[in-house]
NUBA-607984 format. One line per 10 residues: number of its first residue (from 1); for each residue x, y, z of N, C-alpha, C. Coordinates in steps of 0.001 Angstrom, whole numbers, plus 500000, padded with zeros to 6 digits. Layout:
REM residues N
NUM = X,Y,Z,X,Y,Z,X,Y,Z | ... $
//
This chain:
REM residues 336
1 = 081195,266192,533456,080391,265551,532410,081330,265166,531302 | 081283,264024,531172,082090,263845,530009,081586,263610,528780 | 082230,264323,527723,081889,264328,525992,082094,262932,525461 | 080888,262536,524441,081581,261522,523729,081980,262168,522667 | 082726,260981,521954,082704,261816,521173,082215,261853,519830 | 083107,262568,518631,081798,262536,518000,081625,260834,516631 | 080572,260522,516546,080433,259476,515692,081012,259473,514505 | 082007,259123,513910,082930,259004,512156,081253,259086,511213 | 081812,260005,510624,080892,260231,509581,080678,258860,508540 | 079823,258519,507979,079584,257377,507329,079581,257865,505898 $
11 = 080069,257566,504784,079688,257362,503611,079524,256418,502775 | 078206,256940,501721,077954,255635,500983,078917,255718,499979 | 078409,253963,499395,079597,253277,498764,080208,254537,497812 | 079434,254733,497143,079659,255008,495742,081223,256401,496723 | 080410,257306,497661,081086,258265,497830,082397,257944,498269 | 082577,256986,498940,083599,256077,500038,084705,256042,498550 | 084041,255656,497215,084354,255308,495963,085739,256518,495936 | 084888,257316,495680,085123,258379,494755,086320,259373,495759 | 086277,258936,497138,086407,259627,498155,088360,258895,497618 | 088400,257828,497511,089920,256902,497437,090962,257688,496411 $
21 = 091910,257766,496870,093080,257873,495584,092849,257862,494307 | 092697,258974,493130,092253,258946,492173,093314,258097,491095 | 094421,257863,491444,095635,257586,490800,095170,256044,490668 | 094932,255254,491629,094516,253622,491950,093945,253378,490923 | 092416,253811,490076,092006,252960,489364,092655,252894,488159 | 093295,254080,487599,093946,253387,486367,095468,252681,486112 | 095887,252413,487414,096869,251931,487658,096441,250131,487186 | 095068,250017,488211,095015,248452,488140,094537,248329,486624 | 094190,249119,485734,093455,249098,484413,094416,248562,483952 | 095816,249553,483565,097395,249576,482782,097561,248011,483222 $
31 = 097223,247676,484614,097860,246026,484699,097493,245468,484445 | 095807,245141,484102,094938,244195,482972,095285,243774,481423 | 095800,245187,481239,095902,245403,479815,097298,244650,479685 | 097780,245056,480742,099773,244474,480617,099139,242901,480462 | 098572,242089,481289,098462,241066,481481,097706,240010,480663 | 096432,241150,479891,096082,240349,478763,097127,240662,477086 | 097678,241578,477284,098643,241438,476199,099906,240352,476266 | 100033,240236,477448,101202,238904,477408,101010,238122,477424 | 099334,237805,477737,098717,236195,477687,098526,236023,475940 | 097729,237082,474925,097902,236918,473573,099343,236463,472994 $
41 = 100166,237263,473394,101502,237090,473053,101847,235427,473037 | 101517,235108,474222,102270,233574,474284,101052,232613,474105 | 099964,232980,473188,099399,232113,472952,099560,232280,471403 | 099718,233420,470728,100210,233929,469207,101568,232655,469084 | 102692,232997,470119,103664,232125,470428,103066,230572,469889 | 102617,229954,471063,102666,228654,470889,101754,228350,469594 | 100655,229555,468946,100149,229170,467628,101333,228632,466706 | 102033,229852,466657,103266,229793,465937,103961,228355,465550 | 104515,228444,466892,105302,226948,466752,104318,225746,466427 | 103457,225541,466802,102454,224535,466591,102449,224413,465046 $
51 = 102337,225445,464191,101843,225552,462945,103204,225285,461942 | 104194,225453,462652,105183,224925,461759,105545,224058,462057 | 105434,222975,463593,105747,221819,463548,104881,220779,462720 | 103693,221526,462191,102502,220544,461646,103343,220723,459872 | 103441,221563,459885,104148,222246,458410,105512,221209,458177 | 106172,220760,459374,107347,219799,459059,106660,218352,458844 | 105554,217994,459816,105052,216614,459763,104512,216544,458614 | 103332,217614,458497,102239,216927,457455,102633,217903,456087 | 102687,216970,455213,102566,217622,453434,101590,218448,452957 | 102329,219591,452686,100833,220191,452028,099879,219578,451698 $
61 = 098401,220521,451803,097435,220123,451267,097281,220025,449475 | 097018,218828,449172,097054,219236,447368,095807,219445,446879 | 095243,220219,445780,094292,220079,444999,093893,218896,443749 | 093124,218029,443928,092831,217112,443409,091435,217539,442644 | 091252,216773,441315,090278,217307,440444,090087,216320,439193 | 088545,215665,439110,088639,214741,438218,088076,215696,436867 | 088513,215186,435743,088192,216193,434633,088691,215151,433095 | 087716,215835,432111,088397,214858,430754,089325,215242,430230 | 090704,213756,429735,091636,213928,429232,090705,214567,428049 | 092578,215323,428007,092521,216077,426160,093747,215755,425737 $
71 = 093696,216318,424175,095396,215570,423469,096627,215969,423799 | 096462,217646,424834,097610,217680,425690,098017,216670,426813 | 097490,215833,426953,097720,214687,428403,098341,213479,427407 | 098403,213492,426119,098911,212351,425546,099994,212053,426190 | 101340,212861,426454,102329,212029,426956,102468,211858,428360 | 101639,212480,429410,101797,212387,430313,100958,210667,430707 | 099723,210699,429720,099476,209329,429965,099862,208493,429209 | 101034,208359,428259,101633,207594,427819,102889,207277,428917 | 103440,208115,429887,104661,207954,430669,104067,206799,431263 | 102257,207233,432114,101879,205923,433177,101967,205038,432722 $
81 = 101370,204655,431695,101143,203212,431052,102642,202594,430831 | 103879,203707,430586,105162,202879,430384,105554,202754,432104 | 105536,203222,432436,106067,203381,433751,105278,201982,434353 | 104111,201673,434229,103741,200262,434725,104201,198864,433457 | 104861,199571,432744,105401,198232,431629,104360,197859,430754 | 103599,198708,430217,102719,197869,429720,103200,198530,428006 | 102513,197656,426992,102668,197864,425689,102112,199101,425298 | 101254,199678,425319,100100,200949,424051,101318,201892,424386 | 101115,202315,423004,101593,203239,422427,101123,204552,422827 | 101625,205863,422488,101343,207132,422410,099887,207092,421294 $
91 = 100077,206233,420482,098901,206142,419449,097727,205445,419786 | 097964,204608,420793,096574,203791,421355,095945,204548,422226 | 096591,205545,423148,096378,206126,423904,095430,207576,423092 | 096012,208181,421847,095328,208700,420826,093726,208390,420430 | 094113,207084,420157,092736,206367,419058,091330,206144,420433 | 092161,206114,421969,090803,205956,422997,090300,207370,423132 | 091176,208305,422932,090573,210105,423200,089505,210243,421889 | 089878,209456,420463,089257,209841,419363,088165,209379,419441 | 088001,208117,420089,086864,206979,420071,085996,207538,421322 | 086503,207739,422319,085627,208107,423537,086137,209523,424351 $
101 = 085764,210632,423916,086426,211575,424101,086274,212295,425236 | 084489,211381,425977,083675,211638,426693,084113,210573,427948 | 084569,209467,427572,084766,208672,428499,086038,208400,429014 | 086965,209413,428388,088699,209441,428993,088512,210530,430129 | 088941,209457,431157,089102,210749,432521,090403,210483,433138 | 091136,211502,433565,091649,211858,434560,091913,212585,436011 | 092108,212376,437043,092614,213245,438343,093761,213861,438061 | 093447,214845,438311,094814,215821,438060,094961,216589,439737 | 096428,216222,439928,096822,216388,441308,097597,217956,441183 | 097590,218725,441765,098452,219723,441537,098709,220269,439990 $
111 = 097602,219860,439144,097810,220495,438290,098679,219277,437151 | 099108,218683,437439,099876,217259,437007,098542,216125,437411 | 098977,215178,435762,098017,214182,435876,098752,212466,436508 | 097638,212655,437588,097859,211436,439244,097584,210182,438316 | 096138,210070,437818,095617,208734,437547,094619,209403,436422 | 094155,208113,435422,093722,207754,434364,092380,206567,434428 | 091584,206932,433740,090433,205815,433746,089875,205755,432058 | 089901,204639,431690,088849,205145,430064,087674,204172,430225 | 086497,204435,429484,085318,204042,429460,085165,203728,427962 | 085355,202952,427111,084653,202918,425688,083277,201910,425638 $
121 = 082148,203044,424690,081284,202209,425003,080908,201788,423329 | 080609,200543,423326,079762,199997,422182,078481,199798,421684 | 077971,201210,421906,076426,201380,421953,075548,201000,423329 | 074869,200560,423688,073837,200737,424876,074700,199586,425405 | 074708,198575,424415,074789,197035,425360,076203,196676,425320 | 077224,197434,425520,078387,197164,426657,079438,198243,426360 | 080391,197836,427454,081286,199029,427781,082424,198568,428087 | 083506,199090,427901,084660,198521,428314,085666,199658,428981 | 086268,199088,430770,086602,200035,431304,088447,199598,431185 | 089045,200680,430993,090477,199876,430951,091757,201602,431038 $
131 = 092750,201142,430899,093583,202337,431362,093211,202549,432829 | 093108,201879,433903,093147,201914,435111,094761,202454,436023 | 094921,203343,435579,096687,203533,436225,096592,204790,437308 | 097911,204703,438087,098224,205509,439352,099269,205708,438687 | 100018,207126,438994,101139,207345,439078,101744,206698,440455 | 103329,206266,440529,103783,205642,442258,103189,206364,443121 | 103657,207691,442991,104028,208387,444292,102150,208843,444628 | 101258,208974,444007,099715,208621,444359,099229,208011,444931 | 099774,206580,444941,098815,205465,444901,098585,205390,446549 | 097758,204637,446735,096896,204542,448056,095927,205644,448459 $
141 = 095840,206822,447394,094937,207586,447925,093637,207707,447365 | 093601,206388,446956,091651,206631,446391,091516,207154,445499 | 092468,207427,443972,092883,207827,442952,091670,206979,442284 | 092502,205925,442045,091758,204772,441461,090229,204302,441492 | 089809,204613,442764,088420,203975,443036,087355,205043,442621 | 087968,206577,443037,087156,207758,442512,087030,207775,441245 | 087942,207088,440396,087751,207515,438919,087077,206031,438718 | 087077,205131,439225,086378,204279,438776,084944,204286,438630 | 084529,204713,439913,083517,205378,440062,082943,206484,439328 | 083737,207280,439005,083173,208324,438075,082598,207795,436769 $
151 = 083386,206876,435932,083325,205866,434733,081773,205257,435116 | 081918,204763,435940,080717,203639,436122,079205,204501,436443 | 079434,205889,437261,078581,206379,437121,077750,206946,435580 | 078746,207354,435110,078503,207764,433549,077995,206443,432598 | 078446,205191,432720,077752,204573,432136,076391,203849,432707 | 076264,203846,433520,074765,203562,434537,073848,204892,433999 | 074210,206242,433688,073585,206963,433059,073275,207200,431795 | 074271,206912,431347,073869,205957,429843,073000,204707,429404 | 072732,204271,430390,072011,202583,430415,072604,201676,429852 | 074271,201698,429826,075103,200226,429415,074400,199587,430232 $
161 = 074014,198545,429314,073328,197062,429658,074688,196056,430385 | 076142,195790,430427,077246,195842,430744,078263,196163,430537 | 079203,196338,431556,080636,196368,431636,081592,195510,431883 | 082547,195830,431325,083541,194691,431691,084933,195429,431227 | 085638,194405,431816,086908,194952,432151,087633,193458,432467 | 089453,193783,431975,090563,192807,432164,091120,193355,433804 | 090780,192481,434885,091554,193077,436156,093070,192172,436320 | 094180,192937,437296,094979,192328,437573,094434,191999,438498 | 095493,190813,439487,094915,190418,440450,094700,191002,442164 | 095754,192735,441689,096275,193284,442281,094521,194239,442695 $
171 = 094050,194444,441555,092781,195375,441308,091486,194918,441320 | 091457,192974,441575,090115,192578,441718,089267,192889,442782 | 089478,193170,444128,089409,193339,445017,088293,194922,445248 | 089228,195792,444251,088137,197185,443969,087857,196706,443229 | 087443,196230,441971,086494,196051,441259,084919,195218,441830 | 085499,194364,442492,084294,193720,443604,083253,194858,443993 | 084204,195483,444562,083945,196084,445265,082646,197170,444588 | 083065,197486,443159,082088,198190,442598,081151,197297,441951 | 080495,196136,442729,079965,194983,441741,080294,194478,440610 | 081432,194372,440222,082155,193427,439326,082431,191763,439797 $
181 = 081928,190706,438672,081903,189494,439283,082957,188629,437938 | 083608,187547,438534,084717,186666,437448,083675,185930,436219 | 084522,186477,434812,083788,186171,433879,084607,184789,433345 | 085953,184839,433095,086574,184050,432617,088270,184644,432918 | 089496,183733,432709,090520,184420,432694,090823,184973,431029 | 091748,185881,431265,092783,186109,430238,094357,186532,429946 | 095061,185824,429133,096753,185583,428844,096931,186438,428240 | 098458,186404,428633,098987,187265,427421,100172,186645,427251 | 100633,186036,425852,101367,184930,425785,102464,185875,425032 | 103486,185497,424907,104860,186052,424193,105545,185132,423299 $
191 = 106230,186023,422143,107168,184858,421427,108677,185908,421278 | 109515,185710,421211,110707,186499,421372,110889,186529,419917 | 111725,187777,419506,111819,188144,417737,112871,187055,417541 | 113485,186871,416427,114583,186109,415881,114669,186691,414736 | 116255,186627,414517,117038,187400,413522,116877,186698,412271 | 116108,185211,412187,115865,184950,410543,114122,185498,410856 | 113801,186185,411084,112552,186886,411020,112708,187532,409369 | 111988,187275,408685,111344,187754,407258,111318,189338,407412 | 112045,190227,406563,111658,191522,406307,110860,191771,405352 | 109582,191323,405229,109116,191365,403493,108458,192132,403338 $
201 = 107945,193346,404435,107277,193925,404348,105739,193501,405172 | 105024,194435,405426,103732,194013,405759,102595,193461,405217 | 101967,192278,405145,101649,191791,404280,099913,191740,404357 | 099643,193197,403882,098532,193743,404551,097345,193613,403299 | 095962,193836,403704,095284,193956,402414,094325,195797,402905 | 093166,195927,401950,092585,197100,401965,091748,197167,403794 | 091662,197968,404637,091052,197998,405995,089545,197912,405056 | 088823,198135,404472,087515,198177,403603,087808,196669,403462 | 088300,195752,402677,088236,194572,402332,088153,193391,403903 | 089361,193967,405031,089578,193568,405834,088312,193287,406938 $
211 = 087673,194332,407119,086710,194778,408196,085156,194066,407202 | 084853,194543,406236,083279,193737,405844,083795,192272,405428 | 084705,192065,405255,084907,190383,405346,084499,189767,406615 | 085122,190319,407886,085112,190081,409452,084024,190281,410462 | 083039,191560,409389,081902,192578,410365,081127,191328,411490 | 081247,190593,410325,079358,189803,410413,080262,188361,411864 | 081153,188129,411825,082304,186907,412218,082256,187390,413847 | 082605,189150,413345,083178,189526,414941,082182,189889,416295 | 080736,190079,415554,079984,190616,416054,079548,189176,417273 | 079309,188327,416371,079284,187046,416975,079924,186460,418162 $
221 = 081700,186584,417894,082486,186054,418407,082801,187130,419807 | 082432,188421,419562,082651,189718,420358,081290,189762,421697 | 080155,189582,420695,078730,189924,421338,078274,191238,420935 | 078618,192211,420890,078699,193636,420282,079301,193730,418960 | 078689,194834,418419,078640,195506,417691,080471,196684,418018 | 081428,196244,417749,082558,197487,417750,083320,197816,416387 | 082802,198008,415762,082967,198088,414292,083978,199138,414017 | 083070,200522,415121,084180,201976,415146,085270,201722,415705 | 085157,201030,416662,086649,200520,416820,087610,199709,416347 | 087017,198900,415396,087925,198414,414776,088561,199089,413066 $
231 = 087432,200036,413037,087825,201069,412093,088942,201806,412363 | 089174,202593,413417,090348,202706,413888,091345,201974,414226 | 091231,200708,414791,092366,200161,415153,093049,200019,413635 | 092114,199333,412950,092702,198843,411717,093570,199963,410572 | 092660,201347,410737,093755,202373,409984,094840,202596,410599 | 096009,202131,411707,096910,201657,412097,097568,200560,412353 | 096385,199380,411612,097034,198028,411780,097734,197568,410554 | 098605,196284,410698,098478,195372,409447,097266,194548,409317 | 096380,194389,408097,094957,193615,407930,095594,192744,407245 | 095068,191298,407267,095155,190055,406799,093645,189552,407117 $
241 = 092639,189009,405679,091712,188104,406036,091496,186982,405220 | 090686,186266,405337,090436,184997,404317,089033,184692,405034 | 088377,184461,403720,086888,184495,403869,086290,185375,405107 | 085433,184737,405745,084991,185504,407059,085581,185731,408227 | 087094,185277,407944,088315,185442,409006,089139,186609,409179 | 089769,187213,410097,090549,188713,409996,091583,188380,411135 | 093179,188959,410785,093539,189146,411527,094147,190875,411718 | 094343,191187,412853,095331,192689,413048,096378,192597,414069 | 097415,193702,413301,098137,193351,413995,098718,195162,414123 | 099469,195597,415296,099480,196509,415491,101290,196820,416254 $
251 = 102215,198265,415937,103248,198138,416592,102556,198178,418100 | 103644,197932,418906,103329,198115,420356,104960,199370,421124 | 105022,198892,422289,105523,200025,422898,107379,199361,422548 | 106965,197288,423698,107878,197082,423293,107807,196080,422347 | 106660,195726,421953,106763,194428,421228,105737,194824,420096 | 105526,194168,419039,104131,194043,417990,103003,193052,418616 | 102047,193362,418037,100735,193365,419384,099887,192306,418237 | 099736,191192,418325,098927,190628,417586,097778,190300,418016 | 096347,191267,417271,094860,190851,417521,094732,192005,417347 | 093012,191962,417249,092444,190825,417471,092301,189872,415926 $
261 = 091829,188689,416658,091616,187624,415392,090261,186615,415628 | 089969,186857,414447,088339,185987,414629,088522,185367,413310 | 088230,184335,413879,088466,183320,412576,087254,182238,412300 | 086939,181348,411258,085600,180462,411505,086007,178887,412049 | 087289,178889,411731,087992,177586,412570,089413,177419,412657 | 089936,177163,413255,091764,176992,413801,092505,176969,412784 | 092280,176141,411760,092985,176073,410438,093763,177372,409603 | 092195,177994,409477,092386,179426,409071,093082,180636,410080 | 092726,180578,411407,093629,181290,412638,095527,180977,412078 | 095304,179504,412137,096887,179197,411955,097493,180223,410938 $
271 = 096699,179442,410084,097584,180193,408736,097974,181531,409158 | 096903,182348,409233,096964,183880,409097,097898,184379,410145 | 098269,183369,411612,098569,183894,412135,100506,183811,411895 | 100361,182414,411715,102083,182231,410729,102460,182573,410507 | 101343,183496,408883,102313,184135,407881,102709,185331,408679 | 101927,186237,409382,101812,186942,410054,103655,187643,410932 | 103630,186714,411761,104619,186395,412402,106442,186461,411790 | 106031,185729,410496,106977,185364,409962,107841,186444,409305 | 107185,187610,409167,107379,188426,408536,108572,189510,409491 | 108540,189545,410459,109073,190065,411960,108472,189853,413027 $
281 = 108250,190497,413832,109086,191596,413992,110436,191080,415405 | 111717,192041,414875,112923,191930,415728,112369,191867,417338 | 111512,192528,417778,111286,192980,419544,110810,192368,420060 | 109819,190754,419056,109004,189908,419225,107563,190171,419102 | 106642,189657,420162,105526,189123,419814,104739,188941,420855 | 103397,190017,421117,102267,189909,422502,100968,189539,421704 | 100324,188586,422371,099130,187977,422048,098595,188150,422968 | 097518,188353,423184,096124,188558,424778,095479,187420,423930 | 095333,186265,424756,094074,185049,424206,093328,185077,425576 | 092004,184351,424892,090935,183486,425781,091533,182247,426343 $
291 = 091854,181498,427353,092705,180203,427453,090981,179087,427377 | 090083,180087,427657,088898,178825,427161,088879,178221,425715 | 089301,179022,424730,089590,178464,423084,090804,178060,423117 | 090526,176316,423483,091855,175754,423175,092955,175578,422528 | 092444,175867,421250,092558,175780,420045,093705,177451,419481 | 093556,178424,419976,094350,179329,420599,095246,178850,421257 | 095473,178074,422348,096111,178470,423150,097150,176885,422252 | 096549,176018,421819,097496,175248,420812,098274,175496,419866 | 097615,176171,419337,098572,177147,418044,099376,178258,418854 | 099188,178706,420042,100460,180064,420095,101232,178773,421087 $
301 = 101367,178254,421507,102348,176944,421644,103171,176422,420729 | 102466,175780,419504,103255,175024,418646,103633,176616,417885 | 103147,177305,417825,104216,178899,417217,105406,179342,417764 | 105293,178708,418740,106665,179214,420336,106316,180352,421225 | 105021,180664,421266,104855,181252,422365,104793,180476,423484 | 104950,181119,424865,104711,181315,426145,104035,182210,426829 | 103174,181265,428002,102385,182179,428624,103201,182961,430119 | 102479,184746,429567,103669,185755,430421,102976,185931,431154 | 101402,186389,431419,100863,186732,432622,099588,186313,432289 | 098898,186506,433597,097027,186106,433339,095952,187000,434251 $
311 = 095507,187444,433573,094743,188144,434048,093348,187770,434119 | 092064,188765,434832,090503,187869,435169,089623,188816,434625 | 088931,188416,433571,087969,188885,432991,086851,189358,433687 | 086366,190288,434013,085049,190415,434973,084261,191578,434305 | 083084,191451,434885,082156,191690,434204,080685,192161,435432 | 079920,193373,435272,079356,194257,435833,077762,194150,435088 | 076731,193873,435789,075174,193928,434479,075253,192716,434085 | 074522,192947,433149,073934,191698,432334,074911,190511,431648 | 074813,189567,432313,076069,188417,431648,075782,188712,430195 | 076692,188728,429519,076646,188787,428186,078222,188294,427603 $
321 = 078005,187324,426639,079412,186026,426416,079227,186188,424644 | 080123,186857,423675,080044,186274,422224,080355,185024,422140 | 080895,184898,421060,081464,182814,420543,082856,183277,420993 | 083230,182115,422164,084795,182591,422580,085335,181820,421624 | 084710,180473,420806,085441,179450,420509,085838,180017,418655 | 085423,181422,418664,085390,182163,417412,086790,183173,417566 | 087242,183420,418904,088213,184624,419017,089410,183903,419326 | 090422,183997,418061,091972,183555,418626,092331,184509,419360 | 092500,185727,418831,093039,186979,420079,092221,188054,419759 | 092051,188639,421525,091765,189773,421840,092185,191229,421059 $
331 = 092086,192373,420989,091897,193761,420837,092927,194286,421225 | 093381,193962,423128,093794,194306,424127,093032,194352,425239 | 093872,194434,426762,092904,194391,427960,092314,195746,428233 | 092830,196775,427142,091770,197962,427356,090984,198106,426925 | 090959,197469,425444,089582,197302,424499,088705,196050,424996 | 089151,194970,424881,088110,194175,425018,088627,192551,423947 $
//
């Protein structure tokens, strides 16, 4: 008779489990762990390098921040305005913080001021936007348009009835852009100093005598009411008037700045503006005219000026035009 034999005992899983080499399971554990620590490793790795090749390409991130100038920013926004060549002074730049203290803004990049915007307003019914500057190494980054914007928002909340502004031709393009449309052009004509230039002194009268002779002339010739501003300009100007005529005249950065001038007809412009002239100054002579008042642009001709640049009057809201044929020269393209 033959034996079978006997059947292999069967066990379940779990026992079959437990039944194996106790050493095995934490062997394969130690190799998980090996294997996800070297996969972190070389992904820590390639973070690494990644983050400093971005660190060689791209420039820090900067902090940018629009906020109102104060009288510590005087020279930093006196550098922009020289740095683009333009005339105002450290003191013009002064008299817009005094006048609109609310409407001087700047972006400040890193703590350093990028760009500049001013807003002066002349009561409800208009505004004038000007000091539009970038520092170089800024520009193209939307400096300009954010602060423009900021300005324009503030006076839309104010209810300026309009704005306006002197654009280059470089800046019409954003101004469009914020609904600004061509009002008229404007010059800025030059006369070079000469050494028989008159030292006689300034041949000025009282800013009280100067300004209520002119009030009633300028309002006309302006459209607004800027009286406070010419209160200020004028306690730094030379005043000259005759009857309801005024002229001012003001130092500049590189030249003496003649205007504004409102006069009741050419005759009287001439004169005032002659004697004016005659007196100095060595560095010469900037005029901003209307080229629509011919009559301007005849007299700084037969005076020996030349026209240096031209710029485009534009204008935002409600058309609104004083007597151009009343204004020999402008304020400036920041005033108006």
């Amino acid at each position: 008779m033959i034996r079978s034999s006997p059947e292999p005992q069967r066990c379940s899983d779990r026992e079959c489990e437990s039944s194996e080499p106790q050493n095995r399971q934490p062997l394969t554990r130690r190799s998980g762990q090996q294997n996800k620590q070297a996969a972190q490793s070389n992904t820590a790795m390639v973070r690494l390098r990644s983050t400093l090749v971005s660190e060689q390409l791209m420039p820090p991130v900067s902090t940018e921040r629009i906020r109102l100038m104060t009288e510590n920013d005087l020279a930093d926004a006196f550098e922009l305005s020289a740095l683009a060549g333009w005339n105002q002074t450290r003191e013009d730049w002064r008299m817009l913080l005094e006048l609109a203290p609310a409407g001087c803004f700047a972006i400040e990049v890193d703590r350093l001021v990028a760009a500049t915007t001013t807003l002066l307003c002349h009561g409800a019914r208009l505004a004038w936007i000007g000091m539009v500057l970038t520092k170089p190494q800024y520009r193209h980054r939307g400096l300009a348009r954010r602060l423009l914007g900021h300005a324009l928002d503030q006076a839309d909340a104010l209810g300026i009835e309009t704005v306006k502004l002197d654009a280059t031709e470089q800046g019409q393009p954003l101004y469009e852009k914020f609904g600004f449309g061509a009002e008229q052009p404007v010059e800025r004509w030059f006369r070079p100093g000469t050494s028989d230039s008159v030292n006689a002194g300034p041949l000025s009268q009282s800013l009280e005598t100067c300004l209520d002779t002119g009030r009633a002339l300028d309002m006309e010739a302006f459209g607004a009411d800027r009286s406070s501003m010419l209160r200020k300009l004028g306690a730094r100007s030379t005043c000259r008037s005759v009857s309801k005529s005024y002229l001012l005249t003001r130092p500049g950065r590189q030249s003496e700045y003649l205007g504004p001038c409102v006069c009741g007809d050419p005759s009287t412009a001439r004169a005032l503006i002659a004697e004016r002239i005659r007196t100095g100054a060595s560095a010469g002579w900037s005029w901003d005219l209307l080229p629509e008042n011919r009559d301007a642009v005849a007299i700084a001709t037969e005076l020996g000026f030349t026209e240096q640049r031209r710029l485009l009057r534009m204008v935002r809201g409600k058309d609104l035009r004083g007597r151009q044929e009343l204004s020999y020269a402008i304020a400036g393209f920041e005033l108006g």
